[in-house]
Structures are given as structure tokens and as C-alpha cells.
MDAnalysis code that builds the backbone (N, CA, C; Angstrom):
import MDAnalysis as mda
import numpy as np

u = mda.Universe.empty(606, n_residues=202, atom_resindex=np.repeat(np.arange(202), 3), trajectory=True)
u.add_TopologyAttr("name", ["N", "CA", "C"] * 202)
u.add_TopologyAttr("resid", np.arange(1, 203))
u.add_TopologyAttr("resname", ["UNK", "UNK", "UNK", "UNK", "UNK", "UNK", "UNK", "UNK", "UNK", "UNK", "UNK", "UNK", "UNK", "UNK", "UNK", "UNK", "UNK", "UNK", "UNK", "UNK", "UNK", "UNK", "UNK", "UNK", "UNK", "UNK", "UNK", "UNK", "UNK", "UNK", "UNK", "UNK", "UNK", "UNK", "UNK", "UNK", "UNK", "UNK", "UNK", "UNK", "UNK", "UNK", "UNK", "UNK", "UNK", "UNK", "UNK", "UNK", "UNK", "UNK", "UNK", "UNK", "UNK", "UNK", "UNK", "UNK", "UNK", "UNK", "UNK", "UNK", "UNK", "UNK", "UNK", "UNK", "UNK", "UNK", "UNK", "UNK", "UNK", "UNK", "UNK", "UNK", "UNK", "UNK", "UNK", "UNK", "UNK", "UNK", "UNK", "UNK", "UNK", "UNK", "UNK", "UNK", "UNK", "UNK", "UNK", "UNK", "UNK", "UNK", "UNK", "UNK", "UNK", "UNK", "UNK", "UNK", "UNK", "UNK", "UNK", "UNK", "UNK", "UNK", "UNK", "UNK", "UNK", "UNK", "UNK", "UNK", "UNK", "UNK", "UNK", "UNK", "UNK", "UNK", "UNK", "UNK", "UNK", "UNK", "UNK", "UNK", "UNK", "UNK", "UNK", "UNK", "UNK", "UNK", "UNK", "UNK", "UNK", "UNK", "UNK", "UNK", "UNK", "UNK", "UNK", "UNK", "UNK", "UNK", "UNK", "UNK", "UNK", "UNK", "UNK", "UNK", "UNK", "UNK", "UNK", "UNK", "UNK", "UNK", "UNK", "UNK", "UNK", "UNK", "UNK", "UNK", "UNK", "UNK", "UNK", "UNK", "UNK", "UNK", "UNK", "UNK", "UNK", "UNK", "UNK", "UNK", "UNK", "UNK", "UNK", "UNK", "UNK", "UNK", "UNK", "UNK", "UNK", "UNK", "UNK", "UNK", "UNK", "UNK", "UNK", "UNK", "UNK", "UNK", "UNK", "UNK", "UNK", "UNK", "UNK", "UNK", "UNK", "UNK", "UNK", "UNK", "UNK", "UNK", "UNK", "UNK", "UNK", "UNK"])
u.atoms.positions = np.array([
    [140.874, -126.143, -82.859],
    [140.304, -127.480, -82.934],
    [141.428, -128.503, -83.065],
    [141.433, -129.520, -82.268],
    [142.475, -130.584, -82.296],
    [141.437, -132.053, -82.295],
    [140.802, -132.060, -83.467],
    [140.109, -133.059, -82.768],
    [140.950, -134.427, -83.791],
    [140.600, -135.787, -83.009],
    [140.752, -136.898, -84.186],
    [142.430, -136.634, -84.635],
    [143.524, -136.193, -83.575],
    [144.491, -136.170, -83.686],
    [145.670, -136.928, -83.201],
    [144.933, -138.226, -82.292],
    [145.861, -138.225, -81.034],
    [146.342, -138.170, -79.816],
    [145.698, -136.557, -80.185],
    [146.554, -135.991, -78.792],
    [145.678, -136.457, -77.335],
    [146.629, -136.429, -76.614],
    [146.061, -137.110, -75.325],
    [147.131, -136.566, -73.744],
    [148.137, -135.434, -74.586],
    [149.090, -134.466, -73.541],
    [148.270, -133.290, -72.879],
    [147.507, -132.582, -72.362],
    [147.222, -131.074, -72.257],
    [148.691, -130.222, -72.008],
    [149.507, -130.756, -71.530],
    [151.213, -130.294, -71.050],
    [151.390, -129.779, -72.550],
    [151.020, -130.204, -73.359],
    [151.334, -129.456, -74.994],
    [150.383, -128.267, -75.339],
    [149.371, -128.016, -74.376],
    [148.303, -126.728, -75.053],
    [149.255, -125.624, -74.392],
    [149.457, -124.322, -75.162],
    [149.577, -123.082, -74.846],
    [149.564, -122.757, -73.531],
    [150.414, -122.164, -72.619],
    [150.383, -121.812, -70.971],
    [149.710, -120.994, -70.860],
    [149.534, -120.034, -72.367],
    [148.438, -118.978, -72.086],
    [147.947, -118.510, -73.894],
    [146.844, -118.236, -74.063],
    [145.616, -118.110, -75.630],
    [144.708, -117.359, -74.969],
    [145.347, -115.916, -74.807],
    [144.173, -114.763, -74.425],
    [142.884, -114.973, -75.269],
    [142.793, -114.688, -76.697],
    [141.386, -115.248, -76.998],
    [141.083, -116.230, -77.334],
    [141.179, -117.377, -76.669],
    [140.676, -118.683, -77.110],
    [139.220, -119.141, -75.823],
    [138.353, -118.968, -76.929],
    [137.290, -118.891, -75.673],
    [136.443, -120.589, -76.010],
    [136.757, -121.215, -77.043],
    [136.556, -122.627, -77.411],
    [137.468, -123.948, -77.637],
    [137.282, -124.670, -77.302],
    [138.358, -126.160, -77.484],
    [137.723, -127.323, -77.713],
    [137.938, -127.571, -79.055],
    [138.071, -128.764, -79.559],
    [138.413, -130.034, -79.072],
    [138.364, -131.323, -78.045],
    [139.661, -132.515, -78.085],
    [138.828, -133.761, -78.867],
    [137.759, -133.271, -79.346],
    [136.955, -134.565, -79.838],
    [137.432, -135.945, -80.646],
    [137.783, -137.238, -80.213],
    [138.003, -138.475, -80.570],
    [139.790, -138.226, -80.262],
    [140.172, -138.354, -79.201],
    [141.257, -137.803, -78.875],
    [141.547, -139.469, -77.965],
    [143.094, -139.002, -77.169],
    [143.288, -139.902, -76.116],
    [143.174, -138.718, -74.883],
    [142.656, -138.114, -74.512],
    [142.176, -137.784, -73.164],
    [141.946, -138.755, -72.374],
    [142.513, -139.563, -71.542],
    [142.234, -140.211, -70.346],
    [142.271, -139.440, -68.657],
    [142.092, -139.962, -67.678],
    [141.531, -139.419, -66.441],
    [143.222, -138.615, -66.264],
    [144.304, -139.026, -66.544],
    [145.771, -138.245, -65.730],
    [145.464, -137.193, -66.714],
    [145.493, -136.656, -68.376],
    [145.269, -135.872, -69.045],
    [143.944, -134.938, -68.274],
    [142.788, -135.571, -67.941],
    [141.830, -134.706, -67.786],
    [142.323, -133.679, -66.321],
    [142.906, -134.713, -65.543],
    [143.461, -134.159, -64.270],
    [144.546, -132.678, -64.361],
    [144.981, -132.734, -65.454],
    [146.328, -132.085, -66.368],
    [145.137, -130.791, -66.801],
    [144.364, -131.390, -67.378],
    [143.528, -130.571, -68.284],
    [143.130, -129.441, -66.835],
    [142.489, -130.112, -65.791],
    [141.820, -129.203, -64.760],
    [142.592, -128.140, -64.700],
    [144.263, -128.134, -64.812],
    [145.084, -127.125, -64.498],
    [145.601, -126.069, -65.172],
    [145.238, -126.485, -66.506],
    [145.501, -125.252, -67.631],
    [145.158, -124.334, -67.187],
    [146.293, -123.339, -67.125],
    [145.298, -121.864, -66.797],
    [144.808, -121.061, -67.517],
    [144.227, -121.793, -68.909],
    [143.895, -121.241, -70.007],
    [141.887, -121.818, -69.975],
    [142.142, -122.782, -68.979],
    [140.535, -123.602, -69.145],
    [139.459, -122.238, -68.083],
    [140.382, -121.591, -67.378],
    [138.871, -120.593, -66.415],
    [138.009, -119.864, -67.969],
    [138.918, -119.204, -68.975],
    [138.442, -118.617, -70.009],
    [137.191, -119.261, -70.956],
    [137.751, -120.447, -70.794],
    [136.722, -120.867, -71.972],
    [135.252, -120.912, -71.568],
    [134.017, -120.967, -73.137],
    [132.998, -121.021, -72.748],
    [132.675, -122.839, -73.551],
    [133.152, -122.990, -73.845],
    [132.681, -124.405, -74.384],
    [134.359, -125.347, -75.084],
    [133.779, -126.679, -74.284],
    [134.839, -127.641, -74.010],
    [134.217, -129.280, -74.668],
    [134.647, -129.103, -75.775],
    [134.415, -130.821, -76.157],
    [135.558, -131.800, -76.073],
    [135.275, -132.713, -75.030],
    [135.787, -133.531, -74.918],
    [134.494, -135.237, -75.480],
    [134.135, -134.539, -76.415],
    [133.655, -136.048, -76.935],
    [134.249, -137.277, -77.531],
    [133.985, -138.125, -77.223],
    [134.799, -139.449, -77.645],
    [135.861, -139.517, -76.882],
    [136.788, -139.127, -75.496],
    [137.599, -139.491, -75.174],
    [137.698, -140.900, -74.472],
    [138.784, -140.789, -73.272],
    [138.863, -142.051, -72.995],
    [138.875, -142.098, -70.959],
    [137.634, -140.990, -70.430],
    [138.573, -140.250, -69.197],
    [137.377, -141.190, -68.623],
    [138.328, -141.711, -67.872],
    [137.335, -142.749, -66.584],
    [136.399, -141.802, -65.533],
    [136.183, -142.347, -64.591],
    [135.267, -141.793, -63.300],
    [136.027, -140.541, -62.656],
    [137.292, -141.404, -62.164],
    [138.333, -140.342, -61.286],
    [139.042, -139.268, -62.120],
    [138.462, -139.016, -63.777],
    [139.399, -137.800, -63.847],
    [137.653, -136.746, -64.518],
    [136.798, -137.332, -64.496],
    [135.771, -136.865, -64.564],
    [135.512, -136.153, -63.392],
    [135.572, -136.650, -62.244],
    [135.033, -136.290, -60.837],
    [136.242, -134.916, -60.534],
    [137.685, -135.191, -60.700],
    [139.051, -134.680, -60.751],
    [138.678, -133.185, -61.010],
    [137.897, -133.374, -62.729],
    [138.060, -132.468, -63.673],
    [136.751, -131.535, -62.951],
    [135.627, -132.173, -62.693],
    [134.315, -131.363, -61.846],
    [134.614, -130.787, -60.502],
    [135.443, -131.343, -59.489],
    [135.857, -130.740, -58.520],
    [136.999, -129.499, -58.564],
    [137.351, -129.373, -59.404],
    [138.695, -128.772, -59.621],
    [137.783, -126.637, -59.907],
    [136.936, -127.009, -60.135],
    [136.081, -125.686, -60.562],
    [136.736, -124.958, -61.056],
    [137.685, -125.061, -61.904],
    [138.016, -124.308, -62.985],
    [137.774, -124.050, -64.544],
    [136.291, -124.732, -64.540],
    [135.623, -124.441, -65.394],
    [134.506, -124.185, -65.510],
    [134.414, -123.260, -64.371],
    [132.871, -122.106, -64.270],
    [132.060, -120.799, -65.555],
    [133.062, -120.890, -66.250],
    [132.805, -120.518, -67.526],
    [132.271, -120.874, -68.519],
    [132.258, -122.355, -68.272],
    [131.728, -123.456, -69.649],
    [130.034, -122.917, -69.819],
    [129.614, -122.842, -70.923],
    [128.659, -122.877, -71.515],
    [127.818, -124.265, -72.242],
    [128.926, -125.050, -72.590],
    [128.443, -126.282, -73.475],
    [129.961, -127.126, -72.870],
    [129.480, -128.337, -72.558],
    [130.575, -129.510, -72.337],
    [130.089, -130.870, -73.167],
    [130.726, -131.288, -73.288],
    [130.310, -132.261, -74.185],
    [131.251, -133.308, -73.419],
    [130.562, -134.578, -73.304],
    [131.298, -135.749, -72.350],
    [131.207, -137.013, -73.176],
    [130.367, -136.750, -74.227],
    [129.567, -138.697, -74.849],
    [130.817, -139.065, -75.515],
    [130.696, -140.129, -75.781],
    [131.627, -141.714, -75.946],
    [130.808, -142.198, -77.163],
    [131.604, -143.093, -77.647],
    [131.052, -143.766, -78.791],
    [130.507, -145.175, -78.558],
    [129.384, -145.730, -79.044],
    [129.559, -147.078, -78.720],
    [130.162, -147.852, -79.380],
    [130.969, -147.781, -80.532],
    [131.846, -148.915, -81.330],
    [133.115, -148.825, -80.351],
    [133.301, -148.086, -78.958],
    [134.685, -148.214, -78.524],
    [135.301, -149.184, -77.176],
    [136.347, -149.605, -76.809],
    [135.774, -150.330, -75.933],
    [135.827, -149.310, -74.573],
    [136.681, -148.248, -74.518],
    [136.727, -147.987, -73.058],
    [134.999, -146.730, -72.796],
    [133.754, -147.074, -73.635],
    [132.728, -146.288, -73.229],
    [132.595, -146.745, -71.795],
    [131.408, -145.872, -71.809],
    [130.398, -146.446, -70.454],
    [129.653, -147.019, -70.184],
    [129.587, -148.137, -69.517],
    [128.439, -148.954, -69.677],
    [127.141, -148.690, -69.149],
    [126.172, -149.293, -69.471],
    [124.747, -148.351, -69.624],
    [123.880, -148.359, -68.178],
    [124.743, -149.739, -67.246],
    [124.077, -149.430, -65.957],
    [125.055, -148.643, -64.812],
    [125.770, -148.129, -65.329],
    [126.838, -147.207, -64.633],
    [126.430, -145.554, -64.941],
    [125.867, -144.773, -63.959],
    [125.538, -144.125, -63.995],
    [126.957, -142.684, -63.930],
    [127.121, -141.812, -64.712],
    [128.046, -140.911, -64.350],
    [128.278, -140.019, -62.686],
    [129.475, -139.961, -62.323],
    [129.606, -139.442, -61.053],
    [128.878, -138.526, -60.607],
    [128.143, -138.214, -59.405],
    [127.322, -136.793, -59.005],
    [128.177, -135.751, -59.276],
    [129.316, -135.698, -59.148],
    [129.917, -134.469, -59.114],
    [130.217, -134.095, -60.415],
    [130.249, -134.555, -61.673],
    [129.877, -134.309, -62.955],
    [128.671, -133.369, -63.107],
    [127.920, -133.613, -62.556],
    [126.358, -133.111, -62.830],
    [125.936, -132.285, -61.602],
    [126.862, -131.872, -60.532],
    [126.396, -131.156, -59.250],
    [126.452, -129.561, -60.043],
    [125.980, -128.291, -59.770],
    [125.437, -127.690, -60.226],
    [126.881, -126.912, -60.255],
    [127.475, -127.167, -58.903],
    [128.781, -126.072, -58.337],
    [129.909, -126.337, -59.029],
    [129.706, -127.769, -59.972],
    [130.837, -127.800, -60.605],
    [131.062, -127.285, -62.142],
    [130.265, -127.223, -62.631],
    [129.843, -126.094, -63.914],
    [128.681, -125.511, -63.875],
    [129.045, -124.443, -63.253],
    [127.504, -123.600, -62.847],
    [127.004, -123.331, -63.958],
    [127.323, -122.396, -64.628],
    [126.953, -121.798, -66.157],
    [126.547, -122.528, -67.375],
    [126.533, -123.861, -67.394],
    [125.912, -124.315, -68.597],
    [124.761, -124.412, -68.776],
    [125.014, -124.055, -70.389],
    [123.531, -123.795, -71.257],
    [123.237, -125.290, -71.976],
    [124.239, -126.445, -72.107],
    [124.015, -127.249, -72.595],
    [125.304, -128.456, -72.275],
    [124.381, -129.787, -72.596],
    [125.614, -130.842, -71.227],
    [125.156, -131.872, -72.368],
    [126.187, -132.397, -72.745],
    [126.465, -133.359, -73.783],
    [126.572, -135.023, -72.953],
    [125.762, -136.236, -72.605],
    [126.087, -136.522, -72.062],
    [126.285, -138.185, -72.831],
    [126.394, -139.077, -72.410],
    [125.598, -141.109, -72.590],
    [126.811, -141.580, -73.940],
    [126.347, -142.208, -74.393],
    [126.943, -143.105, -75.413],
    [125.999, -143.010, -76.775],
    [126.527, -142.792, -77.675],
    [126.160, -142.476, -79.508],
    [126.579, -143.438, -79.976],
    [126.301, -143.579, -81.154],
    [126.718, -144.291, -82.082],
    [127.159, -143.316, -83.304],
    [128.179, -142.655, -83.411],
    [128.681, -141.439, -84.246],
    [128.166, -141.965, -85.802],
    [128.713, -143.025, -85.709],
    [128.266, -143.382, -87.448],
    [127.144, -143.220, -87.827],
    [126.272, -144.069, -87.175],
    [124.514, -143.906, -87.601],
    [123.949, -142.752, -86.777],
    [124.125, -142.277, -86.087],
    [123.289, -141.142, -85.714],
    [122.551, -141.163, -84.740],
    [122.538, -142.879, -83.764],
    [121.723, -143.457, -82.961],
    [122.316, -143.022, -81.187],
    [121.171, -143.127, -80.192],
    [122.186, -142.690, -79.040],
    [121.567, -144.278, -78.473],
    [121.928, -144.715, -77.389],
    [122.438, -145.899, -77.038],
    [122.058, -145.509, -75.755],
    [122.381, -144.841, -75.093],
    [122.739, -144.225, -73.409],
    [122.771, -143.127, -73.004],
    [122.094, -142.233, -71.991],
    [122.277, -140.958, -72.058],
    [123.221, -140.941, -70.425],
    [123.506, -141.582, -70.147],
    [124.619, -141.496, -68.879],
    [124.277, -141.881, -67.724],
    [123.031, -142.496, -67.553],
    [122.314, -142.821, -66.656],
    [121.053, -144.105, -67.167],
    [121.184, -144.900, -65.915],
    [120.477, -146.130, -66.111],
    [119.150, -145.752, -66.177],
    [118.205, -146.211, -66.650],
    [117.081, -145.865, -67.165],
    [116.112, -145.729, -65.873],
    [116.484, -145.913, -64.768],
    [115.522, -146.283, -63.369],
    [115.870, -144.676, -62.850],
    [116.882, -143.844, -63.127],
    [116.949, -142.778, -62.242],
    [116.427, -141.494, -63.326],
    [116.162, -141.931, -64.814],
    [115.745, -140.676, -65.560],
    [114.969, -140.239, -64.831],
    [113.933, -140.483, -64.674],
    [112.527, -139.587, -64.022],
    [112.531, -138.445, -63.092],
    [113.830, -139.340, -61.955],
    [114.443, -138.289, -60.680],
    [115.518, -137.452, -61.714],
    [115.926, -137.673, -62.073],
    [116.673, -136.583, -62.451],
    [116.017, -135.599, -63.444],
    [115.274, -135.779, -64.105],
    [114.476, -134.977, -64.954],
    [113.559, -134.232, -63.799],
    [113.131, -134.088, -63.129],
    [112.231, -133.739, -62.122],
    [113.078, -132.597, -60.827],
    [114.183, -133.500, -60.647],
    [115.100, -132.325, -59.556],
    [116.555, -132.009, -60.521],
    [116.836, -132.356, -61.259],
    [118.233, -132.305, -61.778],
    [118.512, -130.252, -62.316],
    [119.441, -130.652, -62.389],
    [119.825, -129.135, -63.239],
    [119.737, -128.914, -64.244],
    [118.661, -127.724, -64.429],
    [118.018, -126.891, -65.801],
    [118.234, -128.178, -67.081],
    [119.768, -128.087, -67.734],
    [120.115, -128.170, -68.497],
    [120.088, -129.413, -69.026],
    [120.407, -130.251, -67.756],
    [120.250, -131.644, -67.720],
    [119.200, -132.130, -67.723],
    [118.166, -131.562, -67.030],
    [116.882, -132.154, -67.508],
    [116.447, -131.975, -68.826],
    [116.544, -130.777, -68.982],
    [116.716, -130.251, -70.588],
    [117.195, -131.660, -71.792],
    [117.964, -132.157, -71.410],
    [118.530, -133.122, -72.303],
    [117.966, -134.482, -72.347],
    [117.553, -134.587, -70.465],
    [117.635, -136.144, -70.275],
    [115.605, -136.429, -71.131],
    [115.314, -135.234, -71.163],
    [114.056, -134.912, -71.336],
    [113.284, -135.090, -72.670],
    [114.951, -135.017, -73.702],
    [114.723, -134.693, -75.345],
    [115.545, -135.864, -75.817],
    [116.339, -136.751, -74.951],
    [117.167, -137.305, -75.648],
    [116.095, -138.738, -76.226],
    [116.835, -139.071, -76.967],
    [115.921, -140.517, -78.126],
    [116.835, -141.649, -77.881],
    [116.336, -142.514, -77.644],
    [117.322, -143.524, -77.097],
    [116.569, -144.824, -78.419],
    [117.678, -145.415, -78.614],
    [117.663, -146.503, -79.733],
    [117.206, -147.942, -78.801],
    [115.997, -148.666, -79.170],
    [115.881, -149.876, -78.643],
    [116.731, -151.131, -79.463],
    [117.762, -151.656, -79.529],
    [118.514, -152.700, -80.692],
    [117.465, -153.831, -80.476],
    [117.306, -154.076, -79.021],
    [116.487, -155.507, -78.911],
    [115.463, -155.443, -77.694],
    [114.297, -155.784, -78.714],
    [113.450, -155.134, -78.235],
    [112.974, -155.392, -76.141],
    [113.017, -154.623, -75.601],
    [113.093, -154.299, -74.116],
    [114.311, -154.913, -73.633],
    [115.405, -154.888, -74.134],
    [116.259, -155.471, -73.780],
    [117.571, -154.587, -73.938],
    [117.427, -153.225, -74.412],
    [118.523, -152.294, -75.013],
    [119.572, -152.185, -73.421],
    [119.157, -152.249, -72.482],
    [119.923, -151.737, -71.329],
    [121.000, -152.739, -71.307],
    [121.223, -154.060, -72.133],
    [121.966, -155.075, -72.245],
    [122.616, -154.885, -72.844],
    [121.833, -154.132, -74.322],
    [122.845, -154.828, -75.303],
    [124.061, -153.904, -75.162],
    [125.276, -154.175, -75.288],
    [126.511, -153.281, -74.825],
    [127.741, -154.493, -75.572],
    [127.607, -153.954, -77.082],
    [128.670, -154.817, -77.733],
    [129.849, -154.522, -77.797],
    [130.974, -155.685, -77.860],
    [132.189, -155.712, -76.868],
    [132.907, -154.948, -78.633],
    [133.874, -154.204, -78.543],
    [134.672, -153.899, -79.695],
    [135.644, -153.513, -79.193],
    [137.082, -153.377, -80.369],
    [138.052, -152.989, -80.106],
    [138.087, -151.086, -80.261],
    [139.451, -150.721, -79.578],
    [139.150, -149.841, -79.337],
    [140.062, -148.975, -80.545],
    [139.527, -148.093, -81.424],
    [140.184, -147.742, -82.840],
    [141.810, -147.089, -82.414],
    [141.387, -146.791, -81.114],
    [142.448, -145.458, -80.838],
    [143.832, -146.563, -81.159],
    [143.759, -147.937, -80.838],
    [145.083, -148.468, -80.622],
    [146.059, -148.837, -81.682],
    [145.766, -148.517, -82.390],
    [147.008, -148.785, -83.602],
    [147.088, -147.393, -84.625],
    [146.193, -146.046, -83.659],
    [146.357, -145.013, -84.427],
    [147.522, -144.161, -84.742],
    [148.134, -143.865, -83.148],
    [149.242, -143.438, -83.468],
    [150.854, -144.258, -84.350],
    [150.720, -144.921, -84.284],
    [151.232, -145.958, -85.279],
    [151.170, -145.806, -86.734],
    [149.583, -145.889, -87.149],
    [149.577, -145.089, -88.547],
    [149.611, -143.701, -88.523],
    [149.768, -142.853, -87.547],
    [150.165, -141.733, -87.885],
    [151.506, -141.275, -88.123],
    [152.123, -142.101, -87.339],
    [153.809, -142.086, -87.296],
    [153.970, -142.190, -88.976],
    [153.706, -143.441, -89.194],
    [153.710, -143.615, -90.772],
    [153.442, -142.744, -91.936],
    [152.397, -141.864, -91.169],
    [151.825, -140.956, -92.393],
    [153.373, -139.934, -92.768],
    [153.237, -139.249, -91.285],
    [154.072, -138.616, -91.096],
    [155.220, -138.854, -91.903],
    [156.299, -139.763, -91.349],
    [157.123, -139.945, -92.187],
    [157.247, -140.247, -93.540],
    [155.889, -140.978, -94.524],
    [155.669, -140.837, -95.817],
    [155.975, -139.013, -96.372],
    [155.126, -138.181, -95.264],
    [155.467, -136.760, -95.619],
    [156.285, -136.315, -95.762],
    [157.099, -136.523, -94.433],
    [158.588, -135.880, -94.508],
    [159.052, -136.299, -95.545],
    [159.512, -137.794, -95.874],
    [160.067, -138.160, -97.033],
    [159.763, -137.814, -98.692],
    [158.490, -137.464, -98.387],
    [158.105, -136.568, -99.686],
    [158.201, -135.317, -99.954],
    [158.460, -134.001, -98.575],
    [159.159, -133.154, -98.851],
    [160.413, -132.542, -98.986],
    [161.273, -134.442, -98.222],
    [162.639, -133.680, -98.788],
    [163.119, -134.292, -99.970],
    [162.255, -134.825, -100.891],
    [162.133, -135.426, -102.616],
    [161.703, -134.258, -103.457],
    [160.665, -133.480, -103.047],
    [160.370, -132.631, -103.483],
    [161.139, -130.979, -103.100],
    [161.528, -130.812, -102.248],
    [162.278, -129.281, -101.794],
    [163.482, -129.325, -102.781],
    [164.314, -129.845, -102.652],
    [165.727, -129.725, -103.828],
    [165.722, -129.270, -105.214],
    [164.478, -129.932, -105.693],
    [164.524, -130.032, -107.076],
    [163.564, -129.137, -107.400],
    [162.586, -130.012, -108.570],
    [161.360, -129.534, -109.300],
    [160.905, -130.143, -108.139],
    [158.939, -129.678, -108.437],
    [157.740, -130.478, -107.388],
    [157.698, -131.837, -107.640],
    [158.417, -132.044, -109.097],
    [158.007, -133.724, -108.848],
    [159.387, -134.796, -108.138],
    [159.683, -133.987, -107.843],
    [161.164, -134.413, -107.031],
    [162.452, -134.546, -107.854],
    [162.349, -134.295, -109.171],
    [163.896, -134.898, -110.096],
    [164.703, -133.813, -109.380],
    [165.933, -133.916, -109.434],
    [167.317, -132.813, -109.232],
    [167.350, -132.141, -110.418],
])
């Protein structure tokens, strides 16, 4: 699990994790060149479930990452976004076909899809504008209908939710920054503490 870390390299995962059959990147910087990166791990044919929730991966590394079929194994994908962020999806932008074409993750048992609200518990968007649920619940794949079928969508104002889409900053940007910081508070506290006693005297 790497989630809520940062990371936003796949060039840093393992070239090879014989049993790693799950991955974590949840609230990450995954953007579309990472996801493109990601398609190539030759560690991703193995896995059965891939969360990439909360990242930051546009259209072209979504479509990238679905064409690339090297993740015919997946069982559970997880794709949703937050709505406090700014780079989500907006609610009349429907996700790419090739995300959701059957050939590009044949095997899933479950498809994570739209915009949440992580804090309250509310979903906002399920990835698709509200005019094509019906068709897709009706011809879509198993799983996806499965979802688009159960999901609960939050009205903020009343018949008017397909609007509301409030503008925020995006948390990721001053994270690595305070992490740098943390970091070095650490280091500096273990080489206060290694020499001496734990409370740092000599």
C-alpha cells in the first residue's frame, strides 16, 4: 500500500513482486505520463485489484492505461476522484469508452467509478452525465451496470446537482513541500538521538 504518499513515479515500483497480487496508489500524484508508465510495469499483468482512487490521470492516460491490456487480471479498479479537488471530473464529461469497453479489463468483478466526497461519505457523480445512465445500465458491462444501478447520488441543489461543481484548490500542491519538511525534522531528530541517550544528550 502506498497510498496518501506522494508518489506519482511508477519508474520507482519493483521491476518485478512475484507475489504482489494488490496495489494500493490511493490520493497519490498519478497523472496521465505516470498512468502511461504504470501500463508498462511488468508487474501490473499479475495483479487482481488496482486502486488508483483520488489520482490526478486525465482522459489520455486513462484511455493509454485501457488500451494497453495489460491489465486483464484486474478484479476491482477503482478510478473515483474527490470532489474537494480541483483536477476531478466534471459531471457533464462522461469517462472515455475505452475505460469501460469490456476488452480492456475483461475480468472485473467490480469498477469504482464518478466523483465522492471522501469526507462526508456523499457521491456527487458516477462518471457519466445523467442522460446516458439508463443506456448504460441496460447494455453496459455486468459490473458497470452493477454499480451505475446501486450508486446514490447526492442532490446539493435541488434539480440542479449536475451544476453544482465547486471550484477548490487542489491539496496535492503544497504536499510534497510539507513532506520534505517532515522528513528532514526526522532526520534531524535521529541524528540528535543515535549518538547519545534517546533523549539526544552526549
Amino acid at each position: 500500500m502506498l497510498d496518501d504518499c506522494a508518489f506519482g513515479d511508477p519508474a520507482l515500483l519493483p521491476p518485478n513482486a512475484p507475489l504482489l497480487e494488490s496495489l494500493s496508489l490511493a490520493h497519490n500524484n498519478i497523472g496521465s505520463d505516470s498512468a502511461r508508465a504504470l501500463a508498462a510495469w511488468p508487474v501490473l499483468p499479475q495483479l487482481w485489484e488496482l486502486n488508483l482512487h483520488e489520482n490526478v490521470i486525465g482522459d489520455d492516460g486513462l484511455v493509454d492505461l485501457a488500451r494497453s491490456r495489460a491489465a486483464q487480471r484486474l478484479l476491482e479498479l477503482d478510478l473515483e476522484q474527490d470532489v474537494w479537488t480541483a483536477h476531478r471530473r466534471r459531471h457533464s464529461a462522461p469517462l472515455p469508452a475505452e475505460v469501460v469497453a469490456p476488452e480492456s479489463f475483461p475480468n472485473l468483478d467490480a469498477l469504482y467509478l464518478g466523483v465522492i466526497d471522501d469526507y462526508h461519505g456523499h457521491r456527487s457523480s458516477c462518471g457519466f452525465p445523467r442522460d446516458r445512465l439508463e443506456e448504460l445500465i441496460r447494455t453496459g458491462r455486468p459490473e458497470l451496470a452493477a454499480f451505475l444501478s446501486h450508486v446514490d447520488l447526492i442532490a446539493y441543489l435541488p434539480g440542479e446537482n449536475e451544476d453544482w461543481d465547486p471550484r477548490t484548490e487542489d491539496y496535492r500542491s503544497e504536499r510534497l513541500a510539507r513532506y520534505a519538511e517532515a522528513f528532514a525534522a526526522a532526520e534531524q531528530f535521529a541524528r540528535e538521538v543515535m549518538p547519545g541517550d534517546p533523549r539526544g544528550r552526549p
